[in-house]
PyMOL Python script that loads the backbone (N, CA, C, O; Angstrom):
from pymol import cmd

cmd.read_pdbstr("""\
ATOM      1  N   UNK A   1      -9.036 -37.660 -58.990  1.00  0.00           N
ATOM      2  CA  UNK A   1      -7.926 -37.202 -58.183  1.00  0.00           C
ATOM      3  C   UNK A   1      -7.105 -38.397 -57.713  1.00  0.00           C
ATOM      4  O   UNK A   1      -7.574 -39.478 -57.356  1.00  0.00           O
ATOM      5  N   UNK A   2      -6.119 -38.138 -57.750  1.00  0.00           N
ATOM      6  CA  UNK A   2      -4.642 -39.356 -57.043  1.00  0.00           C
ATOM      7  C   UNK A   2      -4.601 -38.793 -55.904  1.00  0.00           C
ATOM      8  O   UNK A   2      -4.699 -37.624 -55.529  1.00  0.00           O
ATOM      9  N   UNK A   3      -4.345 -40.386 -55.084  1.00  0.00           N
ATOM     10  CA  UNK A   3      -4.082 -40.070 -53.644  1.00  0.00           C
ATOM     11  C   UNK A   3      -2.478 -38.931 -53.663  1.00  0.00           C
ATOM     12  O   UNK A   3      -1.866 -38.672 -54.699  1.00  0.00           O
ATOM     13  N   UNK A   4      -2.125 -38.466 -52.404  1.00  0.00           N
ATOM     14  CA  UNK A   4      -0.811 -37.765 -51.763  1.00  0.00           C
ATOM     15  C   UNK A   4       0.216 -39.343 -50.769  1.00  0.00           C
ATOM     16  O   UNK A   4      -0.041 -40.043 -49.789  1.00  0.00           O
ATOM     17  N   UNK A   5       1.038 -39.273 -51.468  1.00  0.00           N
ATOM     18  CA  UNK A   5       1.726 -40.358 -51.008  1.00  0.00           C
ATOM     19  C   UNK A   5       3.297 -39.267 -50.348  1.00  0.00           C
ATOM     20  O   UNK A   5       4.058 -38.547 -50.995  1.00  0.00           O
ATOM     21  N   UNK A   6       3.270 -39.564 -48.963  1.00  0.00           N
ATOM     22  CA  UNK A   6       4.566 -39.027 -47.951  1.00  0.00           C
ATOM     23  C   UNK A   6       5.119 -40.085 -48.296  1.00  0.00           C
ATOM     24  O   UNK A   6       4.450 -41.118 -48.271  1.00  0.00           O
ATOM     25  N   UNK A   7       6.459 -40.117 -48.704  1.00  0.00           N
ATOM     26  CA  UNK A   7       7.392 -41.092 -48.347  1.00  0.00           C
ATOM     27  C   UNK A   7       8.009 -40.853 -46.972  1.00  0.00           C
ATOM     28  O   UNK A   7       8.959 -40.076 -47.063  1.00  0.00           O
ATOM     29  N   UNK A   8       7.776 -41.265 -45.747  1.00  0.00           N
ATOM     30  CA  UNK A   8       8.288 -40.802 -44.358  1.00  0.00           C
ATOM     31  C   UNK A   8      10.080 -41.658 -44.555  1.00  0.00           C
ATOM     32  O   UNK A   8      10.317 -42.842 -44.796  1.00  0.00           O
ATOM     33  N   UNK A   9      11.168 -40.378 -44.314  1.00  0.00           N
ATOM     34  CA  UNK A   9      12.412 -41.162 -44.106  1.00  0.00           C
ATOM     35  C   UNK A   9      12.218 -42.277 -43.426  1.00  0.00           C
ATOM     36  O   UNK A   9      11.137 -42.589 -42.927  1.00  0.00           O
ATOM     37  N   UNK A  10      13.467 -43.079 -43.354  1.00  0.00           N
ATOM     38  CA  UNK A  10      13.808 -44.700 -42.610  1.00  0.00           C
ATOM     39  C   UNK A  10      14.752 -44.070 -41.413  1.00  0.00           C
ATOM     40  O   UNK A  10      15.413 -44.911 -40.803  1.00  0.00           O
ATOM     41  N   UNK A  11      14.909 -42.615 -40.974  1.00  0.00           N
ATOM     42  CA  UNK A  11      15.441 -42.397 -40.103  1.00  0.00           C
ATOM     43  C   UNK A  11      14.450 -42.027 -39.120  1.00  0.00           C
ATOM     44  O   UNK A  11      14.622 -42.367 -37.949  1.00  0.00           O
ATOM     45  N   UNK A  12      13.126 -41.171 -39.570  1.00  0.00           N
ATOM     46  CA  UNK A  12      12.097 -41.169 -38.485  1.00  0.00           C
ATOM     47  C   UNK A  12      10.800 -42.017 -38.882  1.00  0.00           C
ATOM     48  O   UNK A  12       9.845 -41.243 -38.942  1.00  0.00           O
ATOM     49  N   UNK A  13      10.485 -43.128 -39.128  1.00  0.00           N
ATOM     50  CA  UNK A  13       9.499 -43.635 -39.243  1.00  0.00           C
ATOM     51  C   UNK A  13       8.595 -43.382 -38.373  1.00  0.00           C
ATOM     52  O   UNK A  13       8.910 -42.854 -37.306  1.00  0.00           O
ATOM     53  N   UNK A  14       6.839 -43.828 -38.765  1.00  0.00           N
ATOM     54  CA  UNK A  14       5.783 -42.871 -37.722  1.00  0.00           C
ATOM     55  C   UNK A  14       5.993 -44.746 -37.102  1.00  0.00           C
ATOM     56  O   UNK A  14       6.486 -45.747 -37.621  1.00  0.00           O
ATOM     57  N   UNK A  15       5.474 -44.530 -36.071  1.00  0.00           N
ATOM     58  CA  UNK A  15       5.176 -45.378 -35.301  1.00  0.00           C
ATOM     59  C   UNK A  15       3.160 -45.428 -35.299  1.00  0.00           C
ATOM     60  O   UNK A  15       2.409 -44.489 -35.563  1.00  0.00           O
ATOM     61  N   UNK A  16       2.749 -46.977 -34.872  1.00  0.00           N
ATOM     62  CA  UNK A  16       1.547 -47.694 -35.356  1.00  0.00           C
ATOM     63  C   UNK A  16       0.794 -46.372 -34.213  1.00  0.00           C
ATOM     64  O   UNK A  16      -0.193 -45.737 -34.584  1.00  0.00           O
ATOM     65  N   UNK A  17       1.323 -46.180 -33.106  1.00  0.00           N
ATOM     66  CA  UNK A  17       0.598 -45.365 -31.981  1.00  0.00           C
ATOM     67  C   UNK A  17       0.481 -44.134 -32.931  1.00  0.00           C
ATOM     68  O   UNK A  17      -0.556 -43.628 -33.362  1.00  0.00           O
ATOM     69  N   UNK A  18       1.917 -43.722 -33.188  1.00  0.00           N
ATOM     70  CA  UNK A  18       1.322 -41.879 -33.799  1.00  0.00           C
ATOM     71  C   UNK A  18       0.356 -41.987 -34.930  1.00  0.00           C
ATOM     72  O   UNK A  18      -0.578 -41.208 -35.116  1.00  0.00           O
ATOM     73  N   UNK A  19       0.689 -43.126 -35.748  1.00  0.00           N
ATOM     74  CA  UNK A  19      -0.699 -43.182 -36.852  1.00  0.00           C
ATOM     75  C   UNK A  19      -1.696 -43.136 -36.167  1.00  0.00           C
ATOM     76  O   UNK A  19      -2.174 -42.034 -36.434  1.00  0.00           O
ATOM     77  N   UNK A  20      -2.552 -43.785 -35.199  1.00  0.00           N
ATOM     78  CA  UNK A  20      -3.438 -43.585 -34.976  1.00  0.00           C
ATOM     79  C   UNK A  20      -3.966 -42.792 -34.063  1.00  0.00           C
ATOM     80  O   UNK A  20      -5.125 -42.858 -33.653  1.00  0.00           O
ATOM     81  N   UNK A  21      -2.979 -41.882 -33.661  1.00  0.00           N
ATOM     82  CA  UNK A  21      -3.224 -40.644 -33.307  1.00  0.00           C
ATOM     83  C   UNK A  21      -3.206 -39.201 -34.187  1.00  0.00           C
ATOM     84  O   UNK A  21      -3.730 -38.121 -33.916  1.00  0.00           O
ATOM     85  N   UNK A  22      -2.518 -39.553 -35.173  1.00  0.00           N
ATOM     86  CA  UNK A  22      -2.840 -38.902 -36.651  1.00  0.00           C
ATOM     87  C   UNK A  22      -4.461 -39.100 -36.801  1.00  0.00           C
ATOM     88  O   UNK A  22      -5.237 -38.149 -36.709  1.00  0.00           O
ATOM     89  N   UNK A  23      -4.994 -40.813 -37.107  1.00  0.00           N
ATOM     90  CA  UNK A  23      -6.121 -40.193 -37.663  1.00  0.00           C
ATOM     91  C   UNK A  23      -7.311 -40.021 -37.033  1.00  0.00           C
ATOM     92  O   UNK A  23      -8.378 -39.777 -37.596  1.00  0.00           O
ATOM     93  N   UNK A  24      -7.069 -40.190 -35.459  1.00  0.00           N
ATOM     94  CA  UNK A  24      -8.006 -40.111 -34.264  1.00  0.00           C
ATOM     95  C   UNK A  24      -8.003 -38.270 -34.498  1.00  0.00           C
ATOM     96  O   UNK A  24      -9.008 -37.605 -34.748  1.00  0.00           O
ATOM     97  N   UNK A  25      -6.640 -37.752 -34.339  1.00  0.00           N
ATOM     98  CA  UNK A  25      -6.880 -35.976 -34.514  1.00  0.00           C
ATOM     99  C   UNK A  25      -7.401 -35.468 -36.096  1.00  0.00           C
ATOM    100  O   UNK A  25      -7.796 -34.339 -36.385  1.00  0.00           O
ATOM    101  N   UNK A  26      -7.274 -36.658 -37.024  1.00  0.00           N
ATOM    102  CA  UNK A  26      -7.943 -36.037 -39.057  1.00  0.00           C
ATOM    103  C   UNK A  26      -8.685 -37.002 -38.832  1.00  0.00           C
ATOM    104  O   UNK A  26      -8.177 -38.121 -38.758  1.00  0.00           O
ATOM    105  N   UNK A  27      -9.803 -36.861 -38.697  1.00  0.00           N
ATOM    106  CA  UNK A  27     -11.053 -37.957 -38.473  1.00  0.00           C
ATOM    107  C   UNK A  27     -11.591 -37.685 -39.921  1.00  0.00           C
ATOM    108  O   UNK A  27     -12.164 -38.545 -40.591  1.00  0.00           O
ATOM    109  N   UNK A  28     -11.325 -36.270 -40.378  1.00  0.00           N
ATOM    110  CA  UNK A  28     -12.054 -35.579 -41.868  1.00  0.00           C
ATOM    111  C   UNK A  28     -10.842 -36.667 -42.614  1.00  0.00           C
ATOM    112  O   UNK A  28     -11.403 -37.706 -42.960  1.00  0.00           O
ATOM    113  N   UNK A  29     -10.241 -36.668 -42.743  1.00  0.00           N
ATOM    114  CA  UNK A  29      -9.191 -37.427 -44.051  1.00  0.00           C
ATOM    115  C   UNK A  29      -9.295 -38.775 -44.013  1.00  0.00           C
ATOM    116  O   UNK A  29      -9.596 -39.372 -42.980  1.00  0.00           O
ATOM    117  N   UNK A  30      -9.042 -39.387 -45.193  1.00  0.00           N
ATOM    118  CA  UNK A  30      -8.995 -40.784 -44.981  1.00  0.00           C
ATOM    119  C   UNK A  30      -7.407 -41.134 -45.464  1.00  0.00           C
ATOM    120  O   UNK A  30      -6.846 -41.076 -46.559  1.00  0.00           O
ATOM    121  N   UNK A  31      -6.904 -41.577 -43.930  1.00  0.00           N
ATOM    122  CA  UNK A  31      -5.268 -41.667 -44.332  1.00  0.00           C
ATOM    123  C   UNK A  31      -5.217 -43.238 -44.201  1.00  0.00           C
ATOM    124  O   UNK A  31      -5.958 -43.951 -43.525  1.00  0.00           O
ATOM    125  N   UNK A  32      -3.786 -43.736 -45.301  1.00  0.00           N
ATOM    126  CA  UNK A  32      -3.711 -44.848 -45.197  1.00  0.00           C
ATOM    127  C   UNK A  32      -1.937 -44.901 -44.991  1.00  0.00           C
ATOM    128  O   UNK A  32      -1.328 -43.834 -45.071  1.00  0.00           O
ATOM    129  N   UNK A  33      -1.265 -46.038 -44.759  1.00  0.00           N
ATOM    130  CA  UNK A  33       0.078 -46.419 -44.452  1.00  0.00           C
ATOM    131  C   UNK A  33       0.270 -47.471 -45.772  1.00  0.00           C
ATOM    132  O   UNK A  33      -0.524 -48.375 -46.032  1.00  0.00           O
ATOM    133  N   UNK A  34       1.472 -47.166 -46.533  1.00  0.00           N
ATOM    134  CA  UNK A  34       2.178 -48.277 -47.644  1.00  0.00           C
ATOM    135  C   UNK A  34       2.568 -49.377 -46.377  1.00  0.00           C
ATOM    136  O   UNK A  34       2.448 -49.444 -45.154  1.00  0.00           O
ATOM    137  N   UNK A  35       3.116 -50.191 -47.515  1.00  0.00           N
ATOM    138  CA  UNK A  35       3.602 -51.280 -46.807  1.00  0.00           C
ATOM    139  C   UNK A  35       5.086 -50.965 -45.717  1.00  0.00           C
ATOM    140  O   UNK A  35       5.531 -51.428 -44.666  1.00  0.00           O
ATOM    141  N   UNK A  36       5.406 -50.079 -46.548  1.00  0.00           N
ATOM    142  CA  UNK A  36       7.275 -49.105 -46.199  1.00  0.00           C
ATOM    143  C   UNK A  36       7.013 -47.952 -45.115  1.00  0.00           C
ATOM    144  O   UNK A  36       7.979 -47.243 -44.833  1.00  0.00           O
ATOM    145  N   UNK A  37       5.863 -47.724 -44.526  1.00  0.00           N
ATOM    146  CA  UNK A  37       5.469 -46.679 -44.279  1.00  0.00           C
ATOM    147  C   UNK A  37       5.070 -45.232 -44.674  1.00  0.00           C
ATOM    148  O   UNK A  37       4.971 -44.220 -43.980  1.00  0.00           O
ATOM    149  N   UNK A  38       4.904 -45.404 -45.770  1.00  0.00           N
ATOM    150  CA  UNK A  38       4.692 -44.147 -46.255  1.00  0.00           C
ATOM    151  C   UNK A  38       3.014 -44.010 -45.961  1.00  0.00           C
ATOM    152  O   UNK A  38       2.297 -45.005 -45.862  1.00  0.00           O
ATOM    153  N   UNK A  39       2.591 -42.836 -45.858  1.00  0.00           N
ATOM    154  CA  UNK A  39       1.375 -42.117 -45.283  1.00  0.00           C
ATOM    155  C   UNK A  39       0.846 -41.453 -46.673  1.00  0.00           C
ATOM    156  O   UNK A  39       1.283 -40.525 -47.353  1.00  0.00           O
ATOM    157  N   UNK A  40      -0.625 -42.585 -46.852  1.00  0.00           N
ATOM    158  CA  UNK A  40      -1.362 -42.241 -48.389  1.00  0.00           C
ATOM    159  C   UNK A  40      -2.379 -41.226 -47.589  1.00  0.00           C
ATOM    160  O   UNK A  40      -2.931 -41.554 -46.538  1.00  0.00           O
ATOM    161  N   UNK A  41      -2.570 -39.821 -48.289  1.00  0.00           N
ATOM    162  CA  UNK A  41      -4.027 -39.071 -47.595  1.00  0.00           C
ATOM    163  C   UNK A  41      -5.039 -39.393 -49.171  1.00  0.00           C
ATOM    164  O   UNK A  41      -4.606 -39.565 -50.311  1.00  0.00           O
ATOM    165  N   UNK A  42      -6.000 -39.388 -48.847  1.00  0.00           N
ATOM    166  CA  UNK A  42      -6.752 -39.946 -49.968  1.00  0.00           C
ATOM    167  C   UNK A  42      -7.724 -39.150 -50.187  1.00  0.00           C
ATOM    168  O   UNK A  42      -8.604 -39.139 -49.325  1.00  0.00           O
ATOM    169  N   UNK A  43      -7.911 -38.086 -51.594  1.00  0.00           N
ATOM    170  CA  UNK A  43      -8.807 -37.140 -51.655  1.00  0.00           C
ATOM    171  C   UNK A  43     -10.116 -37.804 -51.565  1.00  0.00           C
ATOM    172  O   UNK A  43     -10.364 -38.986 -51.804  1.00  0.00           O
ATOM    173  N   UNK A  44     -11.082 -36.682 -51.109  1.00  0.00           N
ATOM    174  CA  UNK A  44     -12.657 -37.000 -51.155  1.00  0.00           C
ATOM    175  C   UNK A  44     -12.725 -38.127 -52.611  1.00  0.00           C
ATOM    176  O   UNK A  44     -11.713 -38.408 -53.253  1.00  0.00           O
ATOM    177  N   UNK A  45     -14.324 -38.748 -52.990  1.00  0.00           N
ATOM    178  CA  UNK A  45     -14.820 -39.239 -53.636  1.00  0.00           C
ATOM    179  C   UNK A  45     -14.363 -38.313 -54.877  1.00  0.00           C
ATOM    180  O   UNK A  45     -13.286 -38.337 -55.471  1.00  0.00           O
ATOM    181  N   UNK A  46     -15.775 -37.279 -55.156  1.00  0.00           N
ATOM    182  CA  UNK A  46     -16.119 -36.136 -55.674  1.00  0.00           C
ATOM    183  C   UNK A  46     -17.358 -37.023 -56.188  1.00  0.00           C
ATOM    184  O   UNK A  46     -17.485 -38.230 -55.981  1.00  0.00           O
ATOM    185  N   UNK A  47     -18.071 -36.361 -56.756  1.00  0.00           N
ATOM    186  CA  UNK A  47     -19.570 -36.256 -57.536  1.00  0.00           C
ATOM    187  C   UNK A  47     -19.910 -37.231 -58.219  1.00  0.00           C
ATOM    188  O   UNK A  47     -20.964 -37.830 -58.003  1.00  0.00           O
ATOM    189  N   UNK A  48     -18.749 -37.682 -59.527  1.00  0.00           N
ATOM    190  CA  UNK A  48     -19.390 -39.085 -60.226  1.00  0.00           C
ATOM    191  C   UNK A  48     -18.848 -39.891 -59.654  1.00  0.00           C
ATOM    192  O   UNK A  48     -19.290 -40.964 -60.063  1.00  0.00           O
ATOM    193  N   UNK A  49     -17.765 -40.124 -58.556  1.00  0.00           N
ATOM    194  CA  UNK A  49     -17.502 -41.165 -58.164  1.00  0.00           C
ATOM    195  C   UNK A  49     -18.709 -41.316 -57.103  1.00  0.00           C
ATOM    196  O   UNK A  49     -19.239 -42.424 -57.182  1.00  0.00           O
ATOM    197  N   UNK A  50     -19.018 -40.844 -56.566  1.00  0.00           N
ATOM    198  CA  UNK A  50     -20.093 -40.914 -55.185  1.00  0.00           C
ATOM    199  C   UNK A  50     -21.357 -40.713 -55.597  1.00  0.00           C
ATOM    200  O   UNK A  50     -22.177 -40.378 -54.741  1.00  0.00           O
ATOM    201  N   UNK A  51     -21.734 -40.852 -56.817  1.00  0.00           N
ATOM    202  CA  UNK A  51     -23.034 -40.984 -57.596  1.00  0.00           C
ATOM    203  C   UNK A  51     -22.545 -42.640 -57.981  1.00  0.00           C
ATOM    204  O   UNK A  51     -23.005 -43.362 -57.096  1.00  0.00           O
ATOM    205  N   UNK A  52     -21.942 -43.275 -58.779  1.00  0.00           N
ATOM    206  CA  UNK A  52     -21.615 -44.574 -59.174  1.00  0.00           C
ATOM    207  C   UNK A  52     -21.685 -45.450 -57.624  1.00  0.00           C
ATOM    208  O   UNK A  52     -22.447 -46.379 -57.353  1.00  0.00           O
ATOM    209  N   UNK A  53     -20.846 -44.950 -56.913  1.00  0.00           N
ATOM    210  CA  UNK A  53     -21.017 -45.781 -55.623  1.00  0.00           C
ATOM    211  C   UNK A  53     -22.523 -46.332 -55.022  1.00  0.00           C
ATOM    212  O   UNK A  53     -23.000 -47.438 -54.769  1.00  0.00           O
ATOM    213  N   UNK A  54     -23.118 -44.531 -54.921  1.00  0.00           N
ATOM    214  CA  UNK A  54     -24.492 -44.788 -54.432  1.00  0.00           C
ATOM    215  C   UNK A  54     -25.416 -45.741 -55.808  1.00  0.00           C
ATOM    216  O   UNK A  54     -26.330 -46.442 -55.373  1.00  0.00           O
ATOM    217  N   UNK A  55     -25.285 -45.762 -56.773  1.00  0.00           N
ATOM    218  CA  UNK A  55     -25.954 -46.691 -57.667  1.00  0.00           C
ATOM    219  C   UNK A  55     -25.613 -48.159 -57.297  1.00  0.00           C
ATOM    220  O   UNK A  55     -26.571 -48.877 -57.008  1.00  0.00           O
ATOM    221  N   UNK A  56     -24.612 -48.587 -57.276  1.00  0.00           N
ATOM    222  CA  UNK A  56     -23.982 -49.932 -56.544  1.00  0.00           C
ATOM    223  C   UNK A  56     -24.552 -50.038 -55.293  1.00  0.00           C
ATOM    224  O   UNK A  56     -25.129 -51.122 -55.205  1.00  0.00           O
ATOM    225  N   UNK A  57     -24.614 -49.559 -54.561  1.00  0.00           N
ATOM    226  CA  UNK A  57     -24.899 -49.683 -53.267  1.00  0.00           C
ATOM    227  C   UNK A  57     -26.499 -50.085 -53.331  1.00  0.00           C
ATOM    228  O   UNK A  57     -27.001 -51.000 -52.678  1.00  0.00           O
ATOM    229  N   UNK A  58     -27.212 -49.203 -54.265  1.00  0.00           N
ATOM    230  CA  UNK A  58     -28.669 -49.282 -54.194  1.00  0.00           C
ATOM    231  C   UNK A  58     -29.060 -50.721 -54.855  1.00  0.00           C
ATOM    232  O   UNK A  58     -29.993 -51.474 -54.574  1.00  0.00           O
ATOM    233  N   UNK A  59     -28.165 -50.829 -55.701  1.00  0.00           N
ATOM    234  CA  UNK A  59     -28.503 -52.197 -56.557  1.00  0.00           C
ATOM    235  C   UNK A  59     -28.254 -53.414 -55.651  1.00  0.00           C
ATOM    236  O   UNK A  59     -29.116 -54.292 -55.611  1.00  0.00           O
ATOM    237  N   UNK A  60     -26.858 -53.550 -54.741  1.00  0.00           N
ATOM    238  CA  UNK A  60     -26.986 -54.582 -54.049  1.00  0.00           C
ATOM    239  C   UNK A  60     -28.264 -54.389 -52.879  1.00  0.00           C
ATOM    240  O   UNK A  60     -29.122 -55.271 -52.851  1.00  0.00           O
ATOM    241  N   UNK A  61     -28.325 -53.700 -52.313  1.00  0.00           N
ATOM    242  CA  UNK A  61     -29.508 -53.567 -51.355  1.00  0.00           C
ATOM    243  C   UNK A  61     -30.692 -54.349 -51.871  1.00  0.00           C
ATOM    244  O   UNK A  61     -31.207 -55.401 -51.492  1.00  0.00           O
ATOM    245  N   UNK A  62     -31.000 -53.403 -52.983  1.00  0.00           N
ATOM    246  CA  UNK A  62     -32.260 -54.366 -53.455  1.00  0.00           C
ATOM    247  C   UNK A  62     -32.176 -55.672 -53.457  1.00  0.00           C
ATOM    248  O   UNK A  62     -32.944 -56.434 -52.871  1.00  0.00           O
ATOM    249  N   UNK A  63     -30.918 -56.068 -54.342  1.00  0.00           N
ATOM    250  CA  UNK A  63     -30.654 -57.791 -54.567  1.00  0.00           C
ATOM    251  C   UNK A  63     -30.932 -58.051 -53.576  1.00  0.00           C
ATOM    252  O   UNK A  63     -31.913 -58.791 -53.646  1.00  0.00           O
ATOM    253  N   UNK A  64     -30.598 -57.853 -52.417  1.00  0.00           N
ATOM    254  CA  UNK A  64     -30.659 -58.693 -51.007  1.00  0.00           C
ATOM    255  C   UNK A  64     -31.558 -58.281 -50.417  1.00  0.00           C
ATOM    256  O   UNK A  64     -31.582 -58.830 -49.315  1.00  0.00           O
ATOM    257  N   UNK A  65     -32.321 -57.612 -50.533  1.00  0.00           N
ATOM    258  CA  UNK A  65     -33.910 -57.203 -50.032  1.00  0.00           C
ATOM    259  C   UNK A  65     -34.621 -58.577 -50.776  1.00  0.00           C
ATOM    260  O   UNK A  65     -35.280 -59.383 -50.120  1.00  0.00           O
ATOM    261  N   UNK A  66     -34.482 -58.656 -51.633  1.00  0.00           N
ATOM    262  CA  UNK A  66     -35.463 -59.938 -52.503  1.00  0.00           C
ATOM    263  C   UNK A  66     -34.227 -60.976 -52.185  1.00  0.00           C
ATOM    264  O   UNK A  66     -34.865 -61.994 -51.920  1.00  0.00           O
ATOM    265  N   UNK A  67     -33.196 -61.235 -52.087  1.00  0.00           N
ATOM    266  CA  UNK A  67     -32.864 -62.796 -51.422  1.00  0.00           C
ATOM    267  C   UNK A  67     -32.847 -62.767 -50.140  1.00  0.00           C
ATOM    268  O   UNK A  67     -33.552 -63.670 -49.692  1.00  0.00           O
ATOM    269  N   UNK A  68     -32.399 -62.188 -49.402  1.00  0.00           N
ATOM    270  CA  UNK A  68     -32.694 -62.401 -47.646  1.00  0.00           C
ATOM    271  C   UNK A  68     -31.376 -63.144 -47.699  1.00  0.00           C
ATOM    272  O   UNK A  68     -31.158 -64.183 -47.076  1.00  0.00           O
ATOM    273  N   UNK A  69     -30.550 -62.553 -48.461  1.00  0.00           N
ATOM    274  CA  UNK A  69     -29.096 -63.679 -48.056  1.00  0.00           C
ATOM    275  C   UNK A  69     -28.037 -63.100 -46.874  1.00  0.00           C
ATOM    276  O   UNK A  69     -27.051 -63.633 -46.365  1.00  0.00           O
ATOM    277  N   UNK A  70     -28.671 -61.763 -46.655  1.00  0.00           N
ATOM    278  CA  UNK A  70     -27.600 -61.462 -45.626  1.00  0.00           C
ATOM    279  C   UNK A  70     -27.827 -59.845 -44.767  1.00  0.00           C
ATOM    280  O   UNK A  70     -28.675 -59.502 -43.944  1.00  0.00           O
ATOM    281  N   UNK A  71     -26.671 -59.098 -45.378  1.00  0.00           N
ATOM    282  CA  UNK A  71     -26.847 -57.540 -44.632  1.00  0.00           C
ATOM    283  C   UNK A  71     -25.977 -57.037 -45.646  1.00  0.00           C
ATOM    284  O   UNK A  71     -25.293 -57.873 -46.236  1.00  0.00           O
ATOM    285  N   UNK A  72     -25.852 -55.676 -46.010  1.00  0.00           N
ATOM    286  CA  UNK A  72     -24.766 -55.167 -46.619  1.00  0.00           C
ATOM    287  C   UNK A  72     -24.603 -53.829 -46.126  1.00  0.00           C
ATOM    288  O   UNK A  72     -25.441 -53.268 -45.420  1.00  0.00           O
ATOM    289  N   UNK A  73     -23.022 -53.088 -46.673  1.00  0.00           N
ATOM    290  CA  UNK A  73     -22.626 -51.851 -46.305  1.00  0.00           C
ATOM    291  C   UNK A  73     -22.470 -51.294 -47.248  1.00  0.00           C
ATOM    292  O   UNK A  73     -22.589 -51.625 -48.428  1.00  0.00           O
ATOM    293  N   UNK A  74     -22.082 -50.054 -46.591  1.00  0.00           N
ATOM    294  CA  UNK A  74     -21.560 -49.483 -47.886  1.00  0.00           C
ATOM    295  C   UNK A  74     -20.374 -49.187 -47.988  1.00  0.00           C
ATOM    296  O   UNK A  74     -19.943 -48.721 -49.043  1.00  0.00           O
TER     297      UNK A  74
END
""", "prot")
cmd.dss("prot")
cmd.show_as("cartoon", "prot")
cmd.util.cbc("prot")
cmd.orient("prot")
């Protein structure tokens, strides 16, 4: 899936406050801002993407379970 890209006019641009009152009230969405302001909503993972992730994730864990080089996220 492709993100939803708003192009917000240059006559009402959102302001940095209403964004983050946008995503304080869509805590479920993961919204992002272009450089121009435009407002990216970004569909879920889905299934093989969030199966590949969790494989990555498991693989660095381990690595760094046997080096002790640090902490990781996901």
């Amino acid at each position: 899936m492709n993100p939803l890209i708003l192009n917000n006019p240059q006559s009402t641009p959102i302001t940095n406050e209403q964004f983050y009152q946008l995503c304080a009230a869509k805590r479920d969405l993961k919204l992002e801002r272009t450089a121009k302001g435009g407002l990216i909503i970004m569909p879920p993972t889905g299934g093989e993407t969030s199966k590949r992730n969790s494989d990555i994730n498991f693989e660095l864990n381990l690595w760094n379970r046997q080096t002790k080089l640090g902490i990781t996220f996901d």
